[in-house]
Rosetta silent file (secondary structure, phi, psi, omega in degrees, C-alpha in Angstrom):
SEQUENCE: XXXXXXXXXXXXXXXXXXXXXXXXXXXXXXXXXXXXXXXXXXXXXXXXXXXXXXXXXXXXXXXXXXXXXXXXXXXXXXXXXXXXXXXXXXXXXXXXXXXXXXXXXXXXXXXXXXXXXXXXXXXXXXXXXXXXXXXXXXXXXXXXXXXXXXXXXXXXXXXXXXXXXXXXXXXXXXXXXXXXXXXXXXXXXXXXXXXXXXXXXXXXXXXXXXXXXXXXXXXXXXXXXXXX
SCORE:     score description
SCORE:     0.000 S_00000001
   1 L     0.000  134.611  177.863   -8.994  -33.231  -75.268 S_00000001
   2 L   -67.737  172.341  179.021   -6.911  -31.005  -73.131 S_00000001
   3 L   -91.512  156.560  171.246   -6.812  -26.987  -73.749 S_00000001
   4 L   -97.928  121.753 -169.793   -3.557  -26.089  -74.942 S_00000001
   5 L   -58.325  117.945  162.420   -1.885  -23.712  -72.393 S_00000001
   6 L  -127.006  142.901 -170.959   -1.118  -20.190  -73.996 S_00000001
   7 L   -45.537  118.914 -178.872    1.252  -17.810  -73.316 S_00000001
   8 L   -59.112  144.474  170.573    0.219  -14.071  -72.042 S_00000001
   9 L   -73.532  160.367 -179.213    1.312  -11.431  -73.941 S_00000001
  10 L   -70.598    7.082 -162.971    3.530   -9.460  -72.295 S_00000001
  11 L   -85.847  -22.825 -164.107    0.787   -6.318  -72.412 S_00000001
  12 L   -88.581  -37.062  147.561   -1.126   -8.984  -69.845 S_00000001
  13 L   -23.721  119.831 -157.474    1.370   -9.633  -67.720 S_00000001
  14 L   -79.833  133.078  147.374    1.073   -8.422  -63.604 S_00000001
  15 L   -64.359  141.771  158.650    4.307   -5.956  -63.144 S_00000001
  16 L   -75.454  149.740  176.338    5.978   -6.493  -60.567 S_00000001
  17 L   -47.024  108.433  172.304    5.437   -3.651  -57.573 S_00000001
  18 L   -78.822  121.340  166.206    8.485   -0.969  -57.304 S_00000001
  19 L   -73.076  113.080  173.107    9.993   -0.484  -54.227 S_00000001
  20 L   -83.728  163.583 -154.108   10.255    2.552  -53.050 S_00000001
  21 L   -93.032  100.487  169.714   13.222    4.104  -50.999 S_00000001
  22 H   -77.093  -14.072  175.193   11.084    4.896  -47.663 S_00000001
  23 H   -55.397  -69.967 -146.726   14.544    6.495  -46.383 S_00000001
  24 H   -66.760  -14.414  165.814   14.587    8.812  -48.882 S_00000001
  25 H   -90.000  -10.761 -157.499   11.208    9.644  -48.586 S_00000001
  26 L   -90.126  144.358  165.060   10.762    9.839  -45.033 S_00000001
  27 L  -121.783  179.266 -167.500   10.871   12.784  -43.969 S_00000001
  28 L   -51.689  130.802 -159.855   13.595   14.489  -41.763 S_00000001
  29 L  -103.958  127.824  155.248   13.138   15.388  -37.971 S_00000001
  30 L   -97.396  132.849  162.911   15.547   18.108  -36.966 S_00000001
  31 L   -48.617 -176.964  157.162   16.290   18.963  -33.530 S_00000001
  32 H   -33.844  -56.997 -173.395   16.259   22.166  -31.887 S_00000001
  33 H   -91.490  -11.983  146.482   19.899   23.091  -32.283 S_00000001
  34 H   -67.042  -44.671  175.644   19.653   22.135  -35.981 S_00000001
  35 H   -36.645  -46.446  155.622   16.488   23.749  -36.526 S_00000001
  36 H   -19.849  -85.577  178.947   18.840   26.743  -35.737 S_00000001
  37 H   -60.837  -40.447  168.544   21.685   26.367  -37.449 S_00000001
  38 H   -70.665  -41.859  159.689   19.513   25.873  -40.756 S_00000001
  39 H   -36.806  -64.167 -171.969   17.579   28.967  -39.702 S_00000001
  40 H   -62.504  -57.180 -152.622   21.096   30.976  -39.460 S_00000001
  41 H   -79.647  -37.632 -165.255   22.702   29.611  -42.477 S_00000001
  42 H   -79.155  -31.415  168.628   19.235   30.132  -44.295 S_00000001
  43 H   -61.750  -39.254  173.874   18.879   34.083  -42.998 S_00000001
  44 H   -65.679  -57.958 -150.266   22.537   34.593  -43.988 S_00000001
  45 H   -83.010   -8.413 -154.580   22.592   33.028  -47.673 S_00000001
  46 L   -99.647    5.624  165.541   19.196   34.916  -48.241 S_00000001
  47 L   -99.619   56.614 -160.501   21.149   38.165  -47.926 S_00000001
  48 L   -50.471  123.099 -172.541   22.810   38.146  -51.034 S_00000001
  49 L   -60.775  107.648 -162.762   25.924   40.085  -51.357 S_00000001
  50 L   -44.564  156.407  151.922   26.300   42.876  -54.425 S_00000001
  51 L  -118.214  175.139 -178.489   28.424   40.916  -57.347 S_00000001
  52 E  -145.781  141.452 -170.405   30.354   42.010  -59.859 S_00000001
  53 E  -145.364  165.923  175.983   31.376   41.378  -63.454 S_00000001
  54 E   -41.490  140.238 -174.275   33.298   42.253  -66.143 S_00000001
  55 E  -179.535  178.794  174.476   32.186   45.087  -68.406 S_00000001
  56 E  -146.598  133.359 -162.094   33.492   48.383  -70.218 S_00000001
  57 L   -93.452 -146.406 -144.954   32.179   51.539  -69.492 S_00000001
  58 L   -99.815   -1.660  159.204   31.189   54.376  -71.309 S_00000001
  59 L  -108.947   16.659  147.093   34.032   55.516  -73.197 S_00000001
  60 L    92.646   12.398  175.139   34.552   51.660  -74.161 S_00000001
  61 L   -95.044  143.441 -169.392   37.678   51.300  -71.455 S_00000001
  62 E   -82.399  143.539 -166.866   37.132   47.657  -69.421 S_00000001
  63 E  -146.128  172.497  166.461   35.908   48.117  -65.993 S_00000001
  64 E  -106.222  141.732 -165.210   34.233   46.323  -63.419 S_00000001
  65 E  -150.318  155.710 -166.015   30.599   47.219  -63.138 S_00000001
  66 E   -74.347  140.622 -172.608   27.850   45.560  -60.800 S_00000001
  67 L  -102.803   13.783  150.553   25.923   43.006  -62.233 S_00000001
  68 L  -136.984   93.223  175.556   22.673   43.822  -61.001 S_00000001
  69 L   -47.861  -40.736  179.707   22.360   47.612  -61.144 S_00000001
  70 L   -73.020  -16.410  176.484   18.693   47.987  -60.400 S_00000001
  71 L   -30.459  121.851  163.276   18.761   46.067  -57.012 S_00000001
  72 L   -41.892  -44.134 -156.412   16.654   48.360  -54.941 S_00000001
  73 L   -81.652  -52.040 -114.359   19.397   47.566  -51.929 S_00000001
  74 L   -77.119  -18.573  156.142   22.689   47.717  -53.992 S_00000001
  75 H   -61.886  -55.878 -170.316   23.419   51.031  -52.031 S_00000001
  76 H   -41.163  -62.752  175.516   22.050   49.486  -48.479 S_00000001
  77 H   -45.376  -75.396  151.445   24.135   46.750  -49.518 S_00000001
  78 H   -24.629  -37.724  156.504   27.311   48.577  -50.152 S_00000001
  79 H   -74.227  -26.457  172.398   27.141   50.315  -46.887 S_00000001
  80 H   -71.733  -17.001 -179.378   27.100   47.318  -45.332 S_00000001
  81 L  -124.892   33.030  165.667   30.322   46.062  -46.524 S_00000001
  82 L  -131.715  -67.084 -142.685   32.344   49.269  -46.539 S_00000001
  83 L    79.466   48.114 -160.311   30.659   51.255  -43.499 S_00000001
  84 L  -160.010  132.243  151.057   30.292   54.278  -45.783 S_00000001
  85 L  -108.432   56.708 -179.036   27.769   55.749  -48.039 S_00000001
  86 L  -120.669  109.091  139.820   30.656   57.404  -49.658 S_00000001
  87 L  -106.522   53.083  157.385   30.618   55.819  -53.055 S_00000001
  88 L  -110.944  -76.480 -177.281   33.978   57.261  -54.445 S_00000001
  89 L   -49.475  -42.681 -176.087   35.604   55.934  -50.977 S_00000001
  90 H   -66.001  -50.477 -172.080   33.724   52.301  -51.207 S_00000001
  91 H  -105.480   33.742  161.719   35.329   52.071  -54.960 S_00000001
  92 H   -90.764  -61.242 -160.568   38.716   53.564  -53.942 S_00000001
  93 H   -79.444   -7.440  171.409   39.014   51.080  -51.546 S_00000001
  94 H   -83.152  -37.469  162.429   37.803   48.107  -53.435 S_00000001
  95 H   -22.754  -71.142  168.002   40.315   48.953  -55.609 S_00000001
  96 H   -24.143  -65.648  160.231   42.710   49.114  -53.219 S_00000001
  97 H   -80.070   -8.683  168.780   42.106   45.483  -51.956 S_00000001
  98 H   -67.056  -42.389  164.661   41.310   43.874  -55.040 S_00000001
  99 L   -42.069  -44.926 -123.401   44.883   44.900  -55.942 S_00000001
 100 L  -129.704   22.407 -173.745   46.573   42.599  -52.856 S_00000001
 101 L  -105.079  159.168 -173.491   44.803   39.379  -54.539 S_00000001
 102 L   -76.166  -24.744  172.954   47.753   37.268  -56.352 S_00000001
 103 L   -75.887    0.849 -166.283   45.918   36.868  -59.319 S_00000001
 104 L  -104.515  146.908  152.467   45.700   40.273  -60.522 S_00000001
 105 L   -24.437  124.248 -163.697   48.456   41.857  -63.179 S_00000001
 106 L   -78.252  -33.142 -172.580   51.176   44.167  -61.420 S_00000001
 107 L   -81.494   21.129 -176.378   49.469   46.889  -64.318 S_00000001
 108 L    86.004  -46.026 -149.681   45.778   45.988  -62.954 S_00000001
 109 L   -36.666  170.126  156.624   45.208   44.088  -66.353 S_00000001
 110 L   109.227   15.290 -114.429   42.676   41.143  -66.414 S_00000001
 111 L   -63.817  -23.372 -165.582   38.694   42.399  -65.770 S_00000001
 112 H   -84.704  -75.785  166.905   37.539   39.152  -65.454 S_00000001
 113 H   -11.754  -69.214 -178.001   40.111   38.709  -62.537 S_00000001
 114 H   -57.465  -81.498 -165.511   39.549   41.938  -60.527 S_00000001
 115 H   -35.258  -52.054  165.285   35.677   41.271  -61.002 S_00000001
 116 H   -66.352  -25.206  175.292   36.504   37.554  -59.173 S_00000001
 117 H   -79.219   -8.480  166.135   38.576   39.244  -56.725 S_00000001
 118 H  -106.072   -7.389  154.631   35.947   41.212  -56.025 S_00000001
 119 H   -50.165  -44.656  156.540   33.219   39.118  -55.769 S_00000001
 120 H   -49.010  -49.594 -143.674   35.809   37.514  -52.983 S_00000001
 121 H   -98.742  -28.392  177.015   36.343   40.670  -51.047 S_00000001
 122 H   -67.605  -38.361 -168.570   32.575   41.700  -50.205 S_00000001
 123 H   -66.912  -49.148 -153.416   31.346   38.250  -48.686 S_00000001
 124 H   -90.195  -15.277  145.861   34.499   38.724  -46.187 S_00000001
 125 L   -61.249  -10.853 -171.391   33.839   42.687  -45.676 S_00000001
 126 L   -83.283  -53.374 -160.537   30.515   41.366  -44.863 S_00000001
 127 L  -110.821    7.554 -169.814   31.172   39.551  -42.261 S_00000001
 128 L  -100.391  -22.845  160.360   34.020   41.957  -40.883 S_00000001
 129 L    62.804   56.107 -178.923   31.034   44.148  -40.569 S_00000001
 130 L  -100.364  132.749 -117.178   32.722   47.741  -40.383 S_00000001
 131 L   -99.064  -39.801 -149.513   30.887   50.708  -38.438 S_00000001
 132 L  -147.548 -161.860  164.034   32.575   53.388  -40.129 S_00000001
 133 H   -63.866  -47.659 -160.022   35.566   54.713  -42.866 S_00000001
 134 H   -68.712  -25.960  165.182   38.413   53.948  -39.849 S_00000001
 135 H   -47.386  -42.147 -159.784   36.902   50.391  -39.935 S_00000001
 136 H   -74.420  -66.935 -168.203   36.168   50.108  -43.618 S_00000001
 137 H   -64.371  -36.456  163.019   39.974   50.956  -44.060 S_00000001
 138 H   -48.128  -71.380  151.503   41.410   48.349  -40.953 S_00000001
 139 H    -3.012 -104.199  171.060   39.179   46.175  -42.773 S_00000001
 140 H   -26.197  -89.033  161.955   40.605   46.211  -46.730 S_00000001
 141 H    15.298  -58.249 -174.317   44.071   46.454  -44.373 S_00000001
 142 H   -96.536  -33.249  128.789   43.727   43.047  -42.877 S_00000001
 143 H     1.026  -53.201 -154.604   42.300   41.410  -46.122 S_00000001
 144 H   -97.960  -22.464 -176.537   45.251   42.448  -48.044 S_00000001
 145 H   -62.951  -44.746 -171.351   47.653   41.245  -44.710 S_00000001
 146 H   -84.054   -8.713  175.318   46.134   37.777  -44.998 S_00000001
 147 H   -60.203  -48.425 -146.670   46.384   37.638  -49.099 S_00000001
 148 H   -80.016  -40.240 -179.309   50.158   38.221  -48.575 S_00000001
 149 H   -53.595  -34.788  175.800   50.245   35.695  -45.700 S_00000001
 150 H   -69.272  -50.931 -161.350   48.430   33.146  -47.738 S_00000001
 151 H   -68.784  -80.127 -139.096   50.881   34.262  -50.702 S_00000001
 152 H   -73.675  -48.342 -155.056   54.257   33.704  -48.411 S_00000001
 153 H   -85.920  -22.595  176.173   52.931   29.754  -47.032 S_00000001
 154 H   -68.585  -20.342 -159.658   51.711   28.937  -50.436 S_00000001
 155 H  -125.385  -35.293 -174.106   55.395   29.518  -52.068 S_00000001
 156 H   -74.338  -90.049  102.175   57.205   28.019  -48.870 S_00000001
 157 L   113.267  -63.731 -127.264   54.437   24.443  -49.797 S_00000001
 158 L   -96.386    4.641 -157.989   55.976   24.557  -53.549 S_00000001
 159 L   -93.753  175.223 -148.607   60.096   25.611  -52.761 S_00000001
 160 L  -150.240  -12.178 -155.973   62.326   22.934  -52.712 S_00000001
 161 L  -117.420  120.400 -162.780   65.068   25.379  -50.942 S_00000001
 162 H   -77.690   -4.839 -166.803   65.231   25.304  -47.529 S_00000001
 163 H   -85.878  -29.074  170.422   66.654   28.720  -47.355 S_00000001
 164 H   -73.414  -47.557  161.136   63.451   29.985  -49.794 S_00000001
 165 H   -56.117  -33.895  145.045   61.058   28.055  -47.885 S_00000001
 166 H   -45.996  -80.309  171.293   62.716   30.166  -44.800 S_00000001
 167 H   -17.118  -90.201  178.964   62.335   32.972  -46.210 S_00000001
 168 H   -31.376  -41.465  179.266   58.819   32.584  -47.253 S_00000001
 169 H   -73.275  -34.070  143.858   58.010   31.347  -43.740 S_00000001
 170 H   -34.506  -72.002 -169.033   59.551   34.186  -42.178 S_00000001
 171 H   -67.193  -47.865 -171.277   57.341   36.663  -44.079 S_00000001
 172 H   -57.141  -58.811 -145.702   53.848   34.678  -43.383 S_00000001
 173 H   -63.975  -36.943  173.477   54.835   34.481  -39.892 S_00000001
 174 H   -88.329   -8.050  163.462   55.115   38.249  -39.554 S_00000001
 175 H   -44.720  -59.485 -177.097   51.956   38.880  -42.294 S_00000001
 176 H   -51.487  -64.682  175.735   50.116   36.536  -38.902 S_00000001
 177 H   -52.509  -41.974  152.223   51.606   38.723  -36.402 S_00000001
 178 H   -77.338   -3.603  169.515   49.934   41.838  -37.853 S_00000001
 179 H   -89.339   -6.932  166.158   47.074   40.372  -38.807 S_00000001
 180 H   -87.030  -37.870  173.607   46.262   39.400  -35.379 S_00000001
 181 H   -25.411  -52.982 -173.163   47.639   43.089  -34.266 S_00000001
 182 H   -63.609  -49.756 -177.247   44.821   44.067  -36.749 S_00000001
 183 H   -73.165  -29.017  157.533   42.045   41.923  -35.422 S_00000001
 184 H   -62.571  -45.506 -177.003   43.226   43.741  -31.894 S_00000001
 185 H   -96.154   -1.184  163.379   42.939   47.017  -32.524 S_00000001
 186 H   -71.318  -30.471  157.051   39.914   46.610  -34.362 S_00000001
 187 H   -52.561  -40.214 -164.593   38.605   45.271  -31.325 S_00000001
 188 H   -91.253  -45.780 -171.459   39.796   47.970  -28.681 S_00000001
 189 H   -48.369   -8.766 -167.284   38.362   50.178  -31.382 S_00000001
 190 H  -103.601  -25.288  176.866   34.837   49.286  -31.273 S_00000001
 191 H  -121.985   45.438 -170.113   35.167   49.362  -27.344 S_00000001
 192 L    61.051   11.462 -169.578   36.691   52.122  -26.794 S_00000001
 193 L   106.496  -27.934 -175.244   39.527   50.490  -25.338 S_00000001
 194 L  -114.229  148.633 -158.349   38.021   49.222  -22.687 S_00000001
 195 E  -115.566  134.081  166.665   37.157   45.574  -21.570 S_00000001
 196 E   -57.192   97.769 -177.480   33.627   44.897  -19.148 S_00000001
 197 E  -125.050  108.346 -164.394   33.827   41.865  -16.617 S_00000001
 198 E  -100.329  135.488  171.962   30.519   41.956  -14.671 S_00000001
 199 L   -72.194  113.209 -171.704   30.646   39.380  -11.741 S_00000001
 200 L  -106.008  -35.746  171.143   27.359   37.497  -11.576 S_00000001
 201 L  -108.721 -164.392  159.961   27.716   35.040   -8.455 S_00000001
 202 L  -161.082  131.078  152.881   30.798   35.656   -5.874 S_00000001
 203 L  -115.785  134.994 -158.103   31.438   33.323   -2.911 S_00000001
 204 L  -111.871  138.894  157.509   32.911   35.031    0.086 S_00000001
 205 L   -91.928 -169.010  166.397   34.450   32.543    2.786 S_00000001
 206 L   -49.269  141.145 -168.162   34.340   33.104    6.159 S_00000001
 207 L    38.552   24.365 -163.279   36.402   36.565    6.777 S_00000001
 208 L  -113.283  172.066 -179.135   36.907   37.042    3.546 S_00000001
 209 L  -135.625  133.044 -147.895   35.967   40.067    1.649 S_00000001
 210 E  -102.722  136.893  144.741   33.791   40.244   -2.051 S_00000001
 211 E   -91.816  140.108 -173.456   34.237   43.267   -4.426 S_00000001
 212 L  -108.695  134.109  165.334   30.260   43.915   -5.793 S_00000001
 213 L   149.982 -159.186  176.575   30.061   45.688   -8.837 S_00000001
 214 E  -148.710  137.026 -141.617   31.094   46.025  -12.325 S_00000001
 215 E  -115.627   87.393  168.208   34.926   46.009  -12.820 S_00000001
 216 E   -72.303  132.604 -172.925   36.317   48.376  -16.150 S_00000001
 217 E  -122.238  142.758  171.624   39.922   47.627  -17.418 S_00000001
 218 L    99.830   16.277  177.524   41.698   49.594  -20.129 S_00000001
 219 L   139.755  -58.962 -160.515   41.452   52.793  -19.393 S_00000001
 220 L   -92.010 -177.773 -178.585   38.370   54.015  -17.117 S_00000001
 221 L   -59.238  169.488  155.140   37.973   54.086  -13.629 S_00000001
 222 L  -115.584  106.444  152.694   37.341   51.111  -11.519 S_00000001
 223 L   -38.285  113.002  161.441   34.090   51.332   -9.491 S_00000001
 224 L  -122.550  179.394 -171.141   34.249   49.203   -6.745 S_00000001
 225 L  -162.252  143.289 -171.169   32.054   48.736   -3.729 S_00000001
 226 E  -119.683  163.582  167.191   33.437   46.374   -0.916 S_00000001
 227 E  -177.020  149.014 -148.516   31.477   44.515    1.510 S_00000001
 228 L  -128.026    0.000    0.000   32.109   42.101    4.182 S_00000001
């Protein structure tokens, strides 16, 4: 008599094998020039920037107050994105620019607002990197130029009026024009005024004549040295 064939339970049953994603596991070769660029972006994000949050201080009026006080750094830090260890001048002037964001209340109102607007204004003081107070203030200064620039192209976007969308476009366009003005003299300011152009090869032609040397524009002398 035959055996009667019986079914495996399903606990008996072979599984089949799951394929795994060998992309997603393999892992990633970076070049040089990434290897870099992840390097940079990773030294940069790991220098974390004071924040700020909403809060009321001690006689119970709403303020903005730092939201990690004990940070060892949070002075170190502050100097770095004012160029001052003047803290009455670093939170006159965040005031100052915190003001020239669109979201904030012509009376100041709003804490949670000011606290995001300020949270905004250190990452980009940060990277404006100012030496000293006349920086720190050029600095807030061009901030507050490009809010209102930002402000004027944002309103021509939403107008409907060509004469209002003029208007608006006008006002950006000169907001641009001093904010590169701004980005200039912050420039001559850090170098005195004066711009370097060091010559590295020179080709002379036959009868011709080379200046050797390092050439100052902008103010100082010019050293030259001739030779034939």
């Amino acid at each position: 008599m035959a055996k009667k064939k019986t079914k495996k339970s399903k606990s008996t049953r072979k599984k089949k094998p799951v394929k795994k994603n060998t992309k997603a596991l393999a892992k990633k070769e970076y070049t040089d020039e990434e290897k870099a660029r992840l390097a940079k972006y990773k030294e940069r994000k790991e220098r974390r920037p004071v924040k700020f949050k909403a809060a009321k201080s001690d006689s119970g009026k709403a303020a903005i107050a730092l939201q990690e006080p004990d940070d060892p750094l949070v002075a170190v830090k502050m100097y770095e994105a004012f160029g001052t260890a003047d803290a009455d001048l670093q939170g006159h002037l965040l005031t100052q620019v915190v003001n020239t964001f669109g979201e904030i209340s012509a009376d100041g109102a709003g804490i949670e607002a000011q606290a995001a607007a300020a949270n905004k204004v250190i990452p980009i003081l940060i990277g404006i990197q100012p030496q000293d107070e006349i920086e720190a203030m050029l600095a807030v200064q061009m901030i507050g130029v490009h809010n209102i620039a930002m402000d004027y192209m944002g309103k021509a976007t939403r107008t409907d009026r060509v004469d209002f969308m003029s208007t608006y476009m006008n006002g950006a366009t000169k907001s641009l024009r001093t904010f590169a003005a701004q980005m200039e003299a912050l420039k001559k300011y850090r170098t005195g005024g004066q711009q370097r152009m060091i010559v590295e090869h020179v080709n002379v032609n036959e009868g011709g004549q080379a200046i050797v040397g390092t050439v100052n524009q902008g103010g100082g002398k010019n050293e030259k040295k001739s030779c034939e």
